[in-house]
N, C-alpha and C positions, 0 to 999 in steps of 0.2 A: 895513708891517704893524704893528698896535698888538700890546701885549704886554699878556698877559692883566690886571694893574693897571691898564693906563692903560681897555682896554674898564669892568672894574669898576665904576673910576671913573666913566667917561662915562654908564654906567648909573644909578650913586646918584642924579648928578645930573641926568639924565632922566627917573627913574622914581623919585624920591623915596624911595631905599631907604638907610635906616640903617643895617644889616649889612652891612660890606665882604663877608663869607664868603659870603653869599647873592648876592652880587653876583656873586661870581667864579665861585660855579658855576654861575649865570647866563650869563655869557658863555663857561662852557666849553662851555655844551648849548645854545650858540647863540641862547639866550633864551628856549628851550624848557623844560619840566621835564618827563621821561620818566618818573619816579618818585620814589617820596617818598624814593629817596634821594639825589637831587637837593637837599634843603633841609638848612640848618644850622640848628639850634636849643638854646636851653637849656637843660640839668638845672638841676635842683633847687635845687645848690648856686652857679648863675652862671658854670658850665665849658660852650662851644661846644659841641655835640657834632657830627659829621655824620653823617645817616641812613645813609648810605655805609657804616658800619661795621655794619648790619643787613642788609648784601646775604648772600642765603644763610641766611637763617633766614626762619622764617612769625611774622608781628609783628602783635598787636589792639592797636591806636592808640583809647584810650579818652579822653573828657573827664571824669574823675572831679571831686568837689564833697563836702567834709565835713558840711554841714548838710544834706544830702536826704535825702528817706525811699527812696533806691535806694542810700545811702552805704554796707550792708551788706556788697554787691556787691563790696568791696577785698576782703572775706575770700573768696569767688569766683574773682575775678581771682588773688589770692597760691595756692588749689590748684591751679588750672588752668596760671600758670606753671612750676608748681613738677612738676603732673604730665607734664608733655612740655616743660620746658626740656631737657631731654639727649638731645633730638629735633631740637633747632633752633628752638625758639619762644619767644619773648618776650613779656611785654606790656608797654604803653609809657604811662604814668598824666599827662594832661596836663590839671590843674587847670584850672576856670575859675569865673569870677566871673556868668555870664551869664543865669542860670536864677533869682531871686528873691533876689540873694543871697547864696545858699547855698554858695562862697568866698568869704569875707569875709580872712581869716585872711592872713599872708605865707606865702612860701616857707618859713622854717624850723618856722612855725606848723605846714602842712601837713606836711612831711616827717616831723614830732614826731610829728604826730596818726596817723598812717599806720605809721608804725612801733611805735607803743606800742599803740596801739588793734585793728590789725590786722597787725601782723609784717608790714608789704609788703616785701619785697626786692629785685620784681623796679623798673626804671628808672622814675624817677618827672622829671616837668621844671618849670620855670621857669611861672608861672602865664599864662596868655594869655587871649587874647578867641578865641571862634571861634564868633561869628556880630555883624553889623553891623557899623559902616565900619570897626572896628580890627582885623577879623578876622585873625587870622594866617595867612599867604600858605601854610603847609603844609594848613588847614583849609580855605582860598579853593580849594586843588587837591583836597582834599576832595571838597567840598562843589557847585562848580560843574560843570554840564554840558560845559563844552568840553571841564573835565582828568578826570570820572568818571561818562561820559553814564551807564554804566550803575547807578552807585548816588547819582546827585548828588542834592541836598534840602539845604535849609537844618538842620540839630540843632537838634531842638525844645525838646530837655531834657539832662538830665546822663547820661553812661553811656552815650550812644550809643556802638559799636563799627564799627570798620570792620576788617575782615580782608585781611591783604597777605600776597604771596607771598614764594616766595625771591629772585624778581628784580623785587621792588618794584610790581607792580601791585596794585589792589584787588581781592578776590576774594568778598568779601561784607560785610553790612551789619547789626547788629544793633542794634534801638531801646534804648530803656532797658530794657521790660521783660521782653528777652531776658537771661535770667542767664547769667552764664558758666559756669555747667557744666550749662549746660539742654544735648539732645540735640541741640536744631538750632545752637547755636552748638560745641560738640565733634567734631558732624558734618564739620562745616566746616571746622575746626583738625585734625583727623587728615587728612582732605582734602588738604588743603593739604601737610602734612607729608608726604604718598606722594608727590607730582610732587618730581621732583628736575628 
């Protein structure tokens, strides 16, 4: 019987994955991913983080962008955290380059501008793609019909939202210019928040 390293291994090098950690929880779910807490990913600062540690709270996975005209929207996201964090809710600000542009900047660039510009506090990550061939495998699960037939679509722009529950499913979907403290994106996060 292999031992969960050597599976990891046999994976990276089958499935061309560069993240040992994504590999091994890969082979812990059989190859499967049940939920986004299933993936390891980046902060901000270049520290691993795993989803895993968001089990039990309701979490809006946004692609946030400093140069859009929806970049308003941080200051949104930071009430809305702010007003039902001690509820169980997160939101999780995952920069990308993919919409005209409009992340050009690094990591500390963004984290500067987010924090001075609009006080964000709540978890901000490492910048990614999340649409075309570099897409990040958290947004591939996203985004494709096998792992989210009911909200899958390519992200067409910055800001799109997706809503997860306490045990990691998708529970809803919101475009860009759904704001975060519009009724139907609130509706949904208090929602959320009653199922225990």
């Amino acid at each position: 019987m292999q031992k969960p390293v050597g599976i990891a291994l046999t994976l990276c090098c089958l499935l061309g994955v560069t993240n040992w950690a994504q590999a091994a929880d890969t082979a812990r779910t059989g190859g499967k991913t049940q939920s986004i807490h299933d993936f390891v990913v980046q902060d901000i600062q270049g520290q691993e983080i795993k989803l895993e540690q968001f089990r039990g709270k309701v979490v809006l996975l946004v692609n946030v962008a400093s140069q859009c005209g929806y970049t308003p929207q941080y200051e949104g996201l930071q009430k809305v955290f702010l007003q039902y964090r001690d509820r169980g809710f997160l939101v999780l600000g995952f920069p990308a380059n993919n919409f005209g542009g409009q992340e050009p900047g690094t990591n500390q660039e963004i984290l500067s501008f987010c924090s001075s510009r609009f006080h964000v506090t709540f978890p901000m990550f490492s910048k990614i793609s999340v649409k075309g061939e570099d897409k990040h495998p958290l947004y591939k699960y996203l985004t494709e019909p096998e792992t989210n037939p009911k909200f899958a679509g390519e992200i067409k722009w910055n800001f799109n939202k997706f809503l997860v529950d306490r045990k990691g499913n998708i529970v809803a979907r919101f475009d860009s210019p759904d704001t975060p403290q519009s009724e139907k994106v609130t509706k949904a996060i208090e929602s959320a928040l009653n199922i225990r």
